[in-house]
PDB file of N, CA, C, O and CB in Angstrom:
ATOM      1  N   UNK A   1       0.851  -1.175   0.000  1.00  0.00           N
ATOM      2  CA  UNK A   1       0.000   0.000   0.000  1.00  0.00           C
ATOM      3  C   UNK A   1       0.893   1.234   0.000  1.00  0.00           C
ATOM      4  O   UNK A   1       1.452   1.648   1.016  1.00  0.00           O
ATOM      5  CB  UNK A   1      -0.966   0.000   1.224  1.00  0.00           C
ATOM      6  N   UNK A   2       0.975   1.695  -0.986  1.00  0.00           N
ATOM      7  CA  UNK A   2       1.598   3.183  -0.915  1.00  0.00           C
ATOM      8  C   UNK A   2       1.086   3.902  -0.390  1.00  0.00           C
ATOM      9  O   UNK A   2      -0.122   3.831  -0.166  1.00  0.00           O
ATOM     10  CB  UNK A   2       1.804   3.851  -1.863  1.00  0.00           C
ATOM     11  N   UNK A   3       2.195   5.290   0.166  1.00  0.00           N
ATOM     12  CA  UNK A   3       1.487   6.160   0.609  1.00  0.00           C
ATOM     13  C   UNK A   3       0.655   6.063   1.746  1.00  0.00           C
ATOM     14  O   UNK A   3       0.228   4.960   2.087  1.00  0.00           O
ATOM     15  CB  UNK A   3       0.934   6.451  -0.216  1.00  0.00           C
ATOM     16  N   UNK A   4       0.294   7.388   2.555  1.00  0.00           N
ATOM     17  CA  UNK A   4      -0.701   7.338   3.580  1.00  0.00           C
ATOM     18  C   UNK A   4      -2.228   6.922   2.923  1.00  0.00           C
ATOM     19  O   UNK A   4      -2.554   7.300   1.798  1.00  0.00           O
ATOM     20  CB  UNK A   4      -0.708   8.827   4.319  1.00  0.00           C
ATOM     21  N   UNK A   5      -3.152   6.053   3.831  1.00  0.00           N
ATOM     22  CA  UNK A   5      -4.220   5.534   3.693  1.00  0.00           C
ATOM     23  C   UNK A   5      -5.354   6.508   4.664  1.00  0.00           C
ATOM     24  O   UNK A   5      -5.350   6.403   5.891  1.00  0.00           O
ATOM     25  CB  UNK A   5      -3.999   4.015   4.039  1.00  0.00           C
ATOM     26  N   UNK A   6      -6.190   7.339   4.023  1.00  0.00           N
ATOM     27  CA  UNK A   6      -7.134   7.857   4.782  1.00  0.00           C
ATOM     28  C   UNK A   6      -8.537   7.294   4.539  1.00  0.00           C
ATOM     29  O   UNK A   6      -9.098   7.225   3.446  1.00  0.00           O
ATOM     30  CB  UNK A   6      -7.087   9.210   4.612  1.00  0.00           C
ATOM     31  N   UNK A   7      -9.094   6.842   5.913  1.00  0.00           N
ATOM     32  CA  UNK A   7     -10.096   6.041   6.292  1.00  0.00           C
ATOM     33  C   UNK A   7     -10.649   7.241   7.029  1.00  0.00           C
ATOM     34  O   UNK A   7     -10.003   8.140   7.567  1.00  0.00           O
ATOM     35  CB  UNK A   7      -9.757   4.630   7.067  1.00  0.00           C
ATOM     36  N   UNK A   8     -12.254   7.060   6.938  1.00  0.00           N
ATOM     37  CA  UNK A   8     -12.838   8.265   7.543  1.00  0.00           C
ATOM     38  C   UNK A   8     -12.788   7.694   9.223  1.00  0.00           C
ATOM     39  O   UNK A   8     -12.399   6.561   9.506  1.00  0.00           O
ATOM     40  CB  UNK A   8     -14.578   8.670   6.820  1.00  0.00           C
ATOM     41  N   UNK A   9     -13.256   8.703  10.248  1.00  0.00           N
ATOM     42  CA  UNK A   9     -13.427   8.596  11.599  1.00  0.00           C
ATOM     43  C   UNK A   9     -14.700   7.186  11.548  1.00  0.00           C
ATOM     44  O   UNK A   9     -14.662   6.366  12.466  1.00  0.00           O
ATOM     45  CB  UNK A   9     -13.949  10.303  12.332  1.00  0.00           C
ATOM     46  N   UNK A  10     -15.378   7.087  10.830  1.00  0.00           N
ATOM     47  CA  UNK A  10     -16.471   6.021  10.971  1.00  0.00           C
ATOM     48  C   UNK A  10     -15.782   4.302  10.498  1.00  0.00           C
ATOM     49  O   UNK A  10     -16.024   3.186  10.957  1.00  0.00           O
ATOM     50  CB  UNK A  10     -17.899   6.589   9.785  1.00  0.00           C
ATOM     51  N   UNK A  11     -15.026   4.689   9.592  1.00  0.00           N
ATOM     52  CA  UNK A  11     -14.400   3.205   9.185  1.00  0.00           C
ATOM     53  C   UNK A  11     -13.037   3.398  10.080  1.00  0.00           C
ATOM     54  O   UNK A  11     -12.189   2.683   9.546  1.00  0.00           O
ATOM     55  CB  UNK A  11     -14.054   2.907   7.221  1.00  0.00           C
ATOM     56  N   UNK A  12     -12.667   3.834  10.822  1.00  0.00           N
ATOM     57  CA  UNK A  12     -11.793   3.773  11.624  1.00  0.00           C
ATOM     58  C   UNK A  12     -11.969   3.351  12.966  1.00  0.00           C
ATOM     59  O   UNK A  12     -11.113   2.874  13.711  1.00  0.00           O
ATOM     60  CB  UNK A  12     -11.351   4.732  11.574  1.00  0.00           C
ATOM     61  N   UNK A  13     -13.258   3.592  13.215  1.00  0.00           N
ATOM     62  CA  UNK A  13     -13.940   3.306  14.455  1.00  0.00           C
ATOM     63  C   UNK A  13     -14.135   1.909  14.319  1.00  0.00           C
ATOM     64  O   UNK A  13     -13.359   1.185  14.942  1.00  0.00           O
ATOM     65  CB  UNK A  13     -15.254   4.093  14.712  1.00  0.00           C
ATOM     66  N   UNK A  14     -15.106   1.338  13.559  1.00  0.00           N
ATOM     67  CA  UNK A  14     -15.399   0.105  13.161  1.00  0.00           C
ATOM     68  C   UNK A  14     -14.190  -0.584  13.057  1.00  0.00           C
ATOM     69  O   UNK A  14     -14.069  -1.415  13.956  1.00  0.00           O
ATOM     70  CB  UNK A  14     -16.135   0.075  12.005  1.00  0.00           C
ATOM     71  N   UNK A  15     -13.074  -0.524  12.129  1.00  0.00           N
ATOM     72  CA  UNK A  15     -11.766  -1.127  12.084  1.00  0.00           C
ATOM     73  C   UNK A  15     -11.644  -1.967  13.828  1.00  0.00           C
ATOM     74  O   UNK A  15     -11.722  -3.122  14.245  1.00  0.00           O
ATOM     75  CB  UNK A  15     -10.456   0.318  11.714  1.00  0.00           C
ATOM     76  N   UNK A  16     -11.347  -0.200  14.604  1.00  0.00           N
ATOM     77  CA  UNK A  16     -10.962  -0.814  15.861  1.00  0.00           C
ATOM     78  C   UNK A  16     -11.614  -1.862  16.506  1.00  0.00           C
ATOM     79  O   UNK A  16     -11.171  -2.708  17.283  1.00  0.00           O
ATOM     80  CB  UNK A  16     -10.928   0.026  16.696  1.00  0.00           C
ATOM     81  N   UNK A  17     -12.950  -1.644  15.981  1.00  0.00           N
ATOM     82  CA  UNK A  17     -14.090  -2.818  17.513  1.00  0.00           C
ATOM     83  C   UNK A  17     -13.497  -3.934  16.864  1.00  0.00           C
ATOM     84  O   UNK A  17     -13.009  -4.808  17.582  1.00  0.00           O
ATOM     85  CB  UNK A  17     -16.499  -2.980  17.587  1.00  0.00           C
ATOM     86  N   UNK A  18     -13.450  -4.072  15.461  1.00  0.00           N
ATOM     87  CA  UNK A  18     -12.973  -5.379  14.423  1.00  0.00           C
ATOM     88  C   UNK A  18     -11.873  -5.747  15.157  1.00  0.00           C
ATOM     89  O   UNK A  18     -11.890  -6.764  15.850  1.00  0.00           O
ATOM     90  CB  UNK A  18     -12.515  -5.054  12.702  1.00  0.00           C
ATOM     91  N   UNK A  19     -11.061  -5.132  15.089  1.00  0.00           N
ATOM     92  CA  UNK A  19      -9.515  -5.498  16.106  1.00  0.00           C
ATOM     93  C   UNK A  19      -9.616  -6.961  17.137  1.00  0.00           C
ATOM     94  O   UNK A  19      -9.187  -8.114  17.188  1.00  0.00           O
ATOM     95  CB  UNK A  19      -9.230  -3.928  17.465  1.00  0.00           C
ATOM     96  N   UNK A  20     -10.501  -6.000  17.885  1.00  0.00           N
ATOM     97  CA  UNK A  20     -10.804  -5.766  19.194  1.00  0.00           C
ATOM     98  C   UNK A  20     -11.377  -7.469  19.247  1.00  0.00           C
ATOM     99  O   UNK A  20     -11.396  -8.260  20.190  1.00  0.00           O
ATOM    100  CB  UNK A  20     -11.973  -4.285  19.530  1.00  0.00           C
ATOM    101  N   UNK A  21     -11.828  -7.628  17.770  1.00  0.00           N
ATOM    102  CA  UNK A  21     -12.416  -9.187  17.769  1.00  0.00           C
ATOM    103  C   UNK A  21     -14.458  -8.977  18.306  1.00  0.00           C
ATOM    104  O   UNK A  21     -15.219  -9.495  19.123  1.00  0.00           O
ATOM    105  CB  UNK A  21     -11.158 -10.372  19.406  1.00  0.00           C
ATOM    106  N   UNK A  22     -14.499  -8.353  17.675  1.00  0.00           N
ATOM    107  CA  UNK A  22     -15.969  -8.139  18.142  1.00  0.00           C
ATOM    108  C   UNK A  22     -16.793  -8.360  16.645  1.00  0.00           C
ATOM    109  O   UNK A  22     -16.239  -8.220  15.555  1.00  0.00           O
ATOM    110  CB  UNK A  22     -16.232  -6.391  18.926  1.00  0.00           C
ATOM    111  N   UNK A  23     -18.094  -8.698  16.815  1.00  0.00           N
ATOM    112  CA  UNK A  23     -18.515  -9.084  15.358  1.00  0.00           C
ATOM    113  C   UNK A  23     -19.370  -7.735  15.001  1.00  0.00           C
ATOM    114  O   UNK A  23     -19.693  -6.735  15.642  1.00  0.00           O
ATOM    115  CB  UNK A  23     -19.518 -10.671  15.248  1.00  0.00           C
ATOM    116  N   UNK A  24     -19.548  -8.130  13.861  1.00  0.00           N
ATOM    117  CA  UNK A  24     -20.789  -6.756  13.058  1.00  0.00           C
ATOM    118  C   UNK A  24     -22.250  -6.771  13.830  1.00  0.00           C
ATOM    119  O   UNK A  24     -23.165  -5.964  13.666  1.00  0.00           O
ATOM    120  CB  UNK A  24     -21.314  -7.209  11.004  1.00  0.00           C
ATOM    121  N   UNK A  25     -22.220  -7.779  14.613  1.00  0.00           N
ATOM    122  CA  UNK A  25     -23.887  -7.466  15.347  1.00  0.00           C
ATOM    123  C   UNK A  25     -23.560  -7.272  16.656  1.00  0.00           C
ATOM    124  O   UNK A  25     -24.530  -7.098  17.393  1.00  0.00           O
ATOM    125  CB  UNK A  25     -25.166  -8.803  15.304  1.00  0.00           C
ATOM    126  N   UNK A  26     -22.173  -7.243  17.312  1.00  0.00           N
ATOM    127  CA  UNK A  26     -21.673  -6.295  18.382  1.00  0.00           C
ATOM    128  C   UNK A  26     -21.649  -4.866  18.337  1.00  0.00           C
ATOM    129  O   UNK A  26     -22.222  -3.970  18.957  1.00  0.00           O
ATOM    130  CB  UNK A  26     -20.487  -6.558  18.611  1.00  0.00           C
ATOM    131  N   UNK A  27     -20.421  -4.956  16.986  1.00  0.00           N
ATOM    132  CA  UNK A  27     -20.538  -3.310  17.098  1.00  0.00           C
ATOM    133  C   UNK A  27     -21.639  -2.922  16.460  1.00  0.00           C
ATOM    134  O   UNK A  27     -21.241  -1.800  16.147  1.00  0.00           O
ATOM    135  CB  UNK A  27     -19.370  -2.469  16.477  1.00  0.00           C
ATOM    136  N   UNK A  28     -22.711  -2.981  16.026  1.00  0.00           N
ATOM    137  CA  UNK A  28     -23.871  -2.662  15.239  1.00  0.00           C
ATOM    138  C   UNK A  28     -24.766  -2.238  16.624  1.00  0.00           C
ATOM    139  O   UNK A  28     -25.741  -1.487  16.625  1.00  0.00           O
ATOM    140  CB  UNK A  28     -24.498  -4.056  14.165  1.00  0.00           C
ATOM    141  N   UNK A  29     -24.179  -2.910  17.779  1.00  0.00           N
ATOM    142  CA  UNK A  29     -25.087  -2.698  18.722  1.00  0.00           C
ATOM    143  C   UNK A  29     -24.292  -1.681  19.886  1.00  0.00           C
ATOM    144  O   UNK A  29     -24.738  -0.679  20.447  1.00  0.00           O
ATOM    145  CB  UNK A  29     -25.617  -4.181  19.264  1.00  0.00           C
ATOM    146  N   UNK A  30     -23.168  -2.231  19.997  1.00  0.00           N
ATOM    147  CA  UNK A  30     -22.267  -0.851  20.848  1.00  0.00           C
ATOM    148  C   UNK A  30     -22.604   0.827  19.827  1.00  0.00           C
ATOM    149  O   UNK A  30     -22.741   1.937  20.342  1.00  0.00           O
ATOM    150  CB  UNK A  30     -19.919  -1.345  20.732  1.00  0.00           C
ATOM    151  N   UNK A  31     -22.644   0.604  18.773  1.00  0.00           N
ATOM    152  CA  UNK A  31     -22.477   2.375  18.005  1.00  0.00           C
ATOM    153  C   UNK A  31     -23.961   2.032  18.062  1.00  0.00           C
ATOM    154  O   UNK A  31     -24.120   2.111  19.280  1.00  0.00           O
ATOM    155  CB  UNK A  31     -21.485   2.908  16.040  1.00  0.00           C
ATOM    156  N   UNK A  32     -25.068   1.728  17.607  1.00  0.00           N
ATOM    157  CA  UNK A  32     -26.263   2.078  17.472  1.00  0.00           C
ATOM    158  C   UNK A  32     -26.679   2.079  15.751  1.00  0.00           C
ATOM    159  O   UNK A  32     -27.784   2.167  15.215  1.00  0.00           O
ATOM    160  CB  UNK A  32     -26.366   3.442  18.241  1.00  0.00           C
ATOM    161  N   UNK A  33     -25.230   1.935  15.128  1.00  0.00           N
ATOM    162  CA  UNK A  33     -25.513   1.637  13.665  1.00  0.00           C
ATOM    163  C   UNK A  33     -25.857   0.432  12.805  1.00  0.00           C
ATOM    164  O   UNK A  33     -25.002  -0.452  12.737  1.00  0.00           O
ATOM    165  CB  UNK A  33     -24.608   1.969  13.160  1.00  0.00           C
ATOM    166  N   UNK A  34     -26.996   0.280  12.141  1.00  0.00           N
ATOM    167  CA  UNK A  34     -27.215  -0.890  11.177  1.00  0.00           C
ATOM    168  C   UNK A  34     -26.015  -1.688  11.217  1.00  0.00           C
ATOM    169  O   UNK A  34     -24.912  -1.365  11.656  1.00  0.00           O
ATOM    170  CB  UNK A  34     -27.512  -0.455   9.687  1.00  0.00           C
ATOM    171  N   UNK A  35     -26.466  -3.017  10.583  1.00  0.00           N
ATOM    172  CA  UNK A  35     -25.312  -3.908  10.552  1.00  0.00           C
ATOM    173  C   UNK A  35     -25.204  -3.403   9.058  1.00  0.00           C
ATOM    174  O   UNK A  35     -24.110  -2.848   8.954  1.00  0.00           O
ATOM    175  CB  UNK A  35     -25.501  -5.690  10.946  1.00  0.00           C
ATOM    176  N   UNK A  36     -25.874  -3.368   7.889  1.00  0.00           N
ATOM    177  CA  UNK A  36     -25.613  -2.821   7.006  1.00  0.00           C
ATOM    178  C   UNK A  36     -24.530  -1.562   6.593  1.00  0.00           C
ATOM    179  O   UNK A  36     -23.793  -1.474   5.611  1.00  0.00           O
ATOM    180  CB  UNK A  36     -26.567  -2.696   6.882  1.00  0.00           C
ATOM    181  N   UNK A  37     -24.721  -0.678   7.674  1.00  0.00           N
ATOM    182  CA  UNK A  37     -23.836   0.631   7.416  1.00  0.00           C
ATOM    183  C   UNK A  37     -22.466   0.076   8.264  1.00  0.00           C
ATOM    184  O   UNK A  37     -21.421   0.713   8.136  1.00  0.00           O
ATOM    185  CB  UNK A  37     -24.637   2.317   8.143  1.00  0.00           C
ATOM    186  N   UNK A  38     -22.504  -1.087   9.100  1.00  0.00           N
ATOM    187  CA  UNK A  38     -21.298  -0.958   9.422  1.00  0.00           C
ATOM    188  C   UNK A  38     -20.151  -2.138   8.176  1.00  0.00           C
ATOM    189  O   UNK A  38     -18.927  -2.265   8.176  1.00  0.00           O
ATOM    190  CB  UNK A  38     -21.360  -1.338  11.193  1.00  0.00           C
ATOM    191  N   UNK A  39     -21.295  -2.855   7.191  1.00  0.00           N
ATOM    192  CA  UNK A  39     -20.707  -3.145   6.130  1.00  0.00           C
ATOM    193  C   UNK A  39     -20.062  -2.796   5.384  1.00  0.00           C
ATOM    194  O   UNK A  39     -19.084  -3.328   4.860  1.00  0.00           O
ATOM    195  CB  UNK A  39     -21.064  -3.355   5.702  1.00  0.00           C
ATOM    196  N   UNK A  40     -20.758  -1.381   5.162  1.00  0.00           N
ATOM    197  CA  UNK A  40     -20.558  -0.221   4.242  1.00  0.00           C
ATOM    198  C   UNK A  40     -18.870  -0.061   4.429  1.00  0.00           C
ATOM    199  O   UNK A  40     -17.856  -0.391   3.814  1.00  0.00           O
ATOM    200  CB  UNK A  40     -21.570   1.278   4.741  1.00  0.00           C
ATOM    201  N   UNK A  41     -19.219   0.636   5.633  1.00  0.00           N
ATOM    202  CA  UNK A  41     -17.936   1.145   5.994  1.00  0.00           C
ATOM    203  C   UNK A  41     -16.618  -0.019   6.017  1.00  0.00           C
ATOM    204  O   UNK A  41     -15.408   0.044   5.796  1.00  0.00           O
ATOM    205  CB  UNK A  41     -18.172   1.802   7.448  1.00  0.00           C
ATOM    206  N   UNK A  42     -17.471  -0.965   6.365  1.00  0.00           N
ATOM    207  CA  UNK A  42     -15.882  -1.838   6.085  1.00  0.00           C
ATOM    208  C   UNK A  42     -15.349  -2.035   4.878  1.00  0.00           C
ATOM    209  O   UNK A  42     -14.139  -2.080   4.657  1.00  0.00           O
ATOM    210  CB  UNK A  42     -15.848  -3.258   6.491  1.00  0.00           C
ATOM    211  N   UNK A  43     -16.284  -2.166   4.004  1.00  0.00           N
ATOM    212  CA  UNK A  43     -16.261  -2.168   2.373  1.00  0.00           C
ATOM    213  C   UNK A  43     -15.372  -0.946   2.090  1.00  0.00           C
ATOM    214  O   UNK A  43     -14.266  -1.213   1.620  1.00  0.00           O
ATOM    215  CB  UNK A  43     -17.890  -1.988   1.583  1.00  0.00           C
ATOM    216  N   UNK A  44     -15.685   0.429   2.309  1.00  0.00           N
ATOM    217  CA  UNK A  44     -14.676   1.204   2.145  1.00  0.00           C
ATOM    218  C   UNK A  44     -13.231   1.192   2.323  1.00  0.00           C
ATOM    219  O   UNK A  44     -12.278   1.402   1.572  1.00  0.00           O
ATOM    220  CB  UNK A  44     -14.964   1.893   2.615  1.00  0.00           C
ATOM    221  N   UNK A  45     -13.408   0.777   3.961  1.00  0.00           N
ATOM    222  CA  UNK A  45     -12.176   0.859   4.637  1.00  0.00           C
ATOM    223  C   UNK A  45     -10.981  -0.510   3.475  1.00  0.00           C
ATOM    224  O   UNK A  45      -9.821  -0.364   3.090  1.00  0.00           O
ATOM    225  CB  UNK A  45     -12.606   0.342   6.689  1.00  0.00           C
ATOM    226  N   UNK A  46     -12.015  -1.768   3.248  1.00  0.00           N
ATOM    227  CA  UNK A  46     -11.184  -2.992   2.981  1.00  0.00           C
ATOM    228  C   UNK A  46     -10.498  -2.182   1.288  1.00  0.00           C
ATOM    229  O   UNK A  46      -9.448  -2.475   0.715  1.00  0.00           O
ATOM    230  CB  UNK A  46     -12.417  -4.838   2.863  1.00  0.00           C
ATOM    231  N   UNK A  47     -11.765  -0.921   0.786  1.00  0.00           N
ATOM    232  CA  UNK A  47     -11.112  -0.604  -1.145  1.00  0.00           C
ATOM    233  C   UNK A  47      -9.764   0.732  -0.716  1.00  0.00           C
ATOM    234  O   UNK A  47      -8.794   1.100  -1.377  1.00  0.00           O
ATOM    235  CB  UNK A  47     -13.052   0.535  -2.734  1.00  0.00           C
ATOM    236  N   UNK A  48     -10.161   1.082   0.373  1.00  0.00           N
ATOM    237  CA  UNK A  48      -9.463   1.939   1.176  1.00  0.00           C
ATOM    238  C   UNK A  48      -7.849   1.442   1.015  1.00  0.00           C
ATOM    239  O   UNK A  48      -7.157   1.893   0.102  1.00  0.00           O
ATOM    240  CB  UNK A  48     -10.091   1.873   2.728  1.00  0.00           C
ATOM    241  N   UNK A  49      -7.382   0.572   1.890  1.00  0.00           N
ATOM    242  CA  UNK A  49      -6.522  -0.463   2.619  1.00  0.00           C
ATOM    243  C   UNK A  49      -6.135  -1.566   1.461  1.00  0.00           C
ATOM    244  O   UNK A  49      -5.394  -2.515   1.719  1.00  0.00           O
ATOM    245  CB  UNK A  49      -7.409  -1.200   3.978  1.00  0.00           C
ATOM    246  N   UNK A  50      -6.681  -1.358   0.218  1.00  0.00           N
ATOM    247  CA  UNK A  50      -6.612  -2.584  -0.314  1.00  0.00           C
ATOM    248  C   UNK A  50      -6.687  -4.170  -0.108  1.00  0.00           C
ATOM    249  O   UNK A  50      -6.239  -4.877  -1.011  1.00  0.00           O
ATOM    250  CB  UNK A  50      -5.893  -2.437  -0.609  1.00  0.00           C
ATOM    251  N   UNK A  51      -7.131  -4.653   0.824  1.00  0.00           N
ATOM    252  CA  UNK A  51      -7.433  -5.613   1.149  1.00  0.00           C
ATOM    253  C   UNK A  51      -8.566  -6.495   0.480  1.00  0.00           C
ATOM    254  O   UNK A  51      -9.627  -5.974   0.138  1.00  0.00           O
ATOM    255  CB  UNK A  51      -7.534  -5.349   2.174  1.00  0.00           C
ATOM    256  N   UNK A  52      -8.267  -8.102   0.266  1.00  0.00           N
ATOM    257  CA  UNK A  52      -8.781  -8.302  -0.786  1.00  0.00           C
ATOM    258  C   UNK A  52     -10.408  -9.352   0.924  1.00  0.00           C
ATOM    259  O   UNK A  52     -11.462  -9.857   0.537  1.00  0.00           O
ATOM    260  CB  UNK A  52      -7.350  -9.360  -2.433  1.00  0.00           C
ATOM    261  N   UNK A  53     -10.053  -9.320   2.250  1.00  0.00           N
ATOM    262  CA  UNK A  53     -10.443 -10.362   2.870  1.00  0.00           C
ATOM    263  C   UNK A  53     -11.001  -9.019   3.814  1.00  0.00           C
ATOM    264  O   UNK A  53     -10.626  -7.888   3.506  1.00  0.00           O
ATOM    265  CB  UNK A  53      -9.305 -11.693   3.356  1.00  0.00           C
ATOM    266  N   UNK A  54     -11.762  -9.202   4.781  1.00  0.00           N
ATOM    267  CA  UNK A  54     -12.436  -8.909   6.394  1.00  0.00           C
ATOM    268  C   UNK A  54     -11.104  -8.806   7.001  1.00  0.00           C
ATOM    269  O   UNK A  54     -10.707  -7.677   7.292  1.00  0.00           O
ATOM    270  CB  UNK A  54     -13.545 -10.289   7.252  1.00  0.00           C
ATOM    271  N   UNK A  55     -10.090 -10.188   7.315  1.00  0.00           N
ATOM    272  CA  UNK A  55      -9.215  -9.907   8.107  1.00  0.00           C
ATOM    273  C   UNK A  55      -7.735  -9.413   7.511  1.00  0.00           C
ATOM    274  O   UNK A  55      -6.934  -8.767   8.187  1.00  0.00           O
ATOM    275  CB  UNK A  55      -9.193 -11.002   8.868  1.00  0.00           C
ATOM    276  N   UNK A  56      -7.570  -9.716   6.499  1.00  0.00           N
ATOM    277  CA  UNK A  56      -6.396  -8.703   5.787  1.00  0.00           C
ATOM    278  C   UNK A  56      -7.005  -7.266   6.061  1.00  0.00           C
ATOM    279  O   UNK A  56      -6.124  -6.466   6.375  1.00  0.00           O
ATOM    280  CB  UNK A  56      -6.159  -8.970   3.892  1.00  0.00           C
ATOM    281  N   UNK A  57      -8.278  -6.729   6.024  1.00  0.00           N
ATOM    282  CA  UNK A  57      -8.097  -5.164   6.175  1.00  0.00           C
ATOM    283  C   UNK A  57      -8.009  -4.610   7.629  1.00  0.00           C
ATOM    284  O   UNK A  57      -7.864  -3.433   7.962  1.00  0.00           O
ATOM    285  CB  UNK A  57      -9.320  -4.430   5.496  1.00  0.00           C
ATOM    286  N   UNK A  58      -8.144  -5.852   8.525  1.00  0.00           N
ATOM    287  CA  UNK A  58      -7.827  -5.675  10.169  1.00  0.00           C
ATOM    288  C   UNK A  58      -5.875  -5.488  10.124  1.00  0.00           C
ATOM    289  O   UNK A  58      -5.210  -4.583  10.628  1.00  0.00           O
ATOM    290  CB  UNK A  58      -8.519  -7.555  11.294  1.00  0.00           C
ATOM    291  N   UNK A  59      -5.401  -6.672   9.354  1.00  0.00           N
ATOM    292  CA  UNK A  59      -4.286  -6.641   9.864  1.00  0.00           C
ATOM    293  C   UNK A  59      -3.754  -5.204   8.846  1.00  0.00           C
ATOM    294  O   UNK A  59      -3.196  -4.473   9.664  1.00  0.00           O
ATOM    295  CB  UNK A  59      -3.495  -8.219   9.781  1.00  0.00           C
ATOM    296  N   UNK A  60      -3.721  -4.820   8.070  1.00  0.00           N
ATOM    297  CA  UNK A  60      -3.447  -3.891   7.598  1.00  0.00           C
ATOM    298  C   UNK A  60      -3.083  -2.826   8.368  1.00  0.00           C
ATOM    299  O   UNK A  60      -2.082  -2.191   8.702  1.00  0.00           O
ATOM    300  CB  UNK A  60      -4.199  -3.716   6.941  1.00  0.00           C
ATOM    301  N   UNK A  61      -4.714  -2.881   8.588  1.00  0.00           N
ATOM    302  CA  UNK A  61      -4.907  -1.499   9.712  1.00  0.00           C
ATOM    303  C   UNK A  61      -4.364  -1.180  10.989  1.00  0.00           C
ATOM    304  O   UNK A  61      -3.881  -0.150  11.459  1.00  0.00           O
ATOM    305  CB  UNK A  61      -6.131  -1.386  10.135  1.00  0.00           C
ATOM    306  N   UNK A  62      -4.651  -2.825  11.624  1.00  0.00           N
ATOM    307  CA  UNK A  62      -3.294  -2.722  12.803  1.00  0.00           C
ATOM    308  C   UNK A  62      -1.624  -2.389  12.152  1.00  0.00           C
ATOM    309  O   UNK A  62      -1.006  -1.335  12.300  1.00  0.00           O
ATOM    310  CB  UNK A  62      -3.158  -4.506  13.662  1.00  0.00           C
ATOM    311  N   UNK A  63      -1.263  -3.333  11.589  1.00  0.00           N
ATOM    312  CA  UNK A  63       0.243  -2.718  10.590  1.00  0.00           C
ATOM    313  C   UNK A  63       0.533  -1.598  10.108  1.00  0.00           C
ATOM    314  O   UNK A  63       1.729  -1.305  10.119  1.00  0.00           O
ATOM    315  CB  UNK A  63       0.463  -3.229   9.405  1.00  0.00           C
ATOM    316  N   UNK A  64      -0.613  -0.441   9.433  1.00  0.00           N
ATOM    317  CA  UNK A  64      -0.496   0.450  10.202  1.00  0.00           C
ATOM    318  C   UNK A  64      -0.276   1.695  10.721  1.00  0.00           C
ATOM    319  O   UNK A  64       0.074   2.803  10.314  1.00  0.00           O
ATOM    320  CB  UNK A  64      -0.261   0.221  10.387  1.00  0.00           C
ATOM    321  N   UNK A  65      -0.738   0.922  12.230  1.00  0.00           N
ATOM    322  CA  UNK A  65      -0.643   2.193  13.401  1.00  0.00           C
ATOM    323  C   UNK A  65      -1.991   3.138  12.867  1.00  0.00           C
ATOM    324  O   UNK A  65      -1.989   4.354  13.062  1.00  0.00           O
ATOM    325  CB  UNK A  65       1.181   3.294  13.304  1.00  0.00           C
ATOM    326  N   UNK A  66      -3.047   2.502  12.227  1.00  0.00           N
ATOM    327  CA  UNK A  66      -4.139   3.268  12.435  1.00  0.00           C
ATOM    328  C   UNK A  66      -4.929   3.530  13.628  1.00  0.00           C
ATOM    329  O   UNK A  66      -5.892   4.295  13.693  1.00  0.00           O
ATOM    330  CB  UNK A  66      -4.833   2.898  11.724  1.00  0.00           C
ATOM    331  N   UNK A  67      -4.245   2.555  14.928  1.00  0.00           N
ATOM    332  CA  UNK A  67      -5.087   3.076  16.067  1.00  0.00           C
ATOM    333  C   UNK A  67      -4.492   4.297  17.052  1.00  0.00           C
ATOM    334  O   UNK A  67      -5.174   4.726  17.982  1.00  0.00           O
ATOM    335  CB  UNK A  67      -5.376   1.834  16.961  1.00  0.00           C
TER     336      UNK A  67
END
């Protein structure tokens, strides 16, 4: 991944609970957001990050130092 990767404050948030090992109907329920929108955002974050998987765009993101 070249270059700095900017992920908005919402797919950055989500990233972390992901980390954190929590599923989409956790954090869907800790933020108060659809499980849908927190798809969304991962979808971004994963075209974001280039990641072709769910957990390649975790480890990415931990690698890094997006938290």
């Amino acid at each position: 991944m070249p270059g700095r990767t900017y992920l908005s404050a919402s797919e950055t948030e989500i990233l972390r609970w992901y980390a954190r090992g929590l599923t989409t109907r956790q954090v869907s329920e800790l933020t108060g957001l659809s499980a849908n929108t927190i798809k969304t955002y991962t979808r971004r974050a994963m075209d974001e990050l280039d990641a072709a998987t769910h957990g390649q765009a975790i480890a990415k993101f931990i690698e890094h130092d997006h938290q």
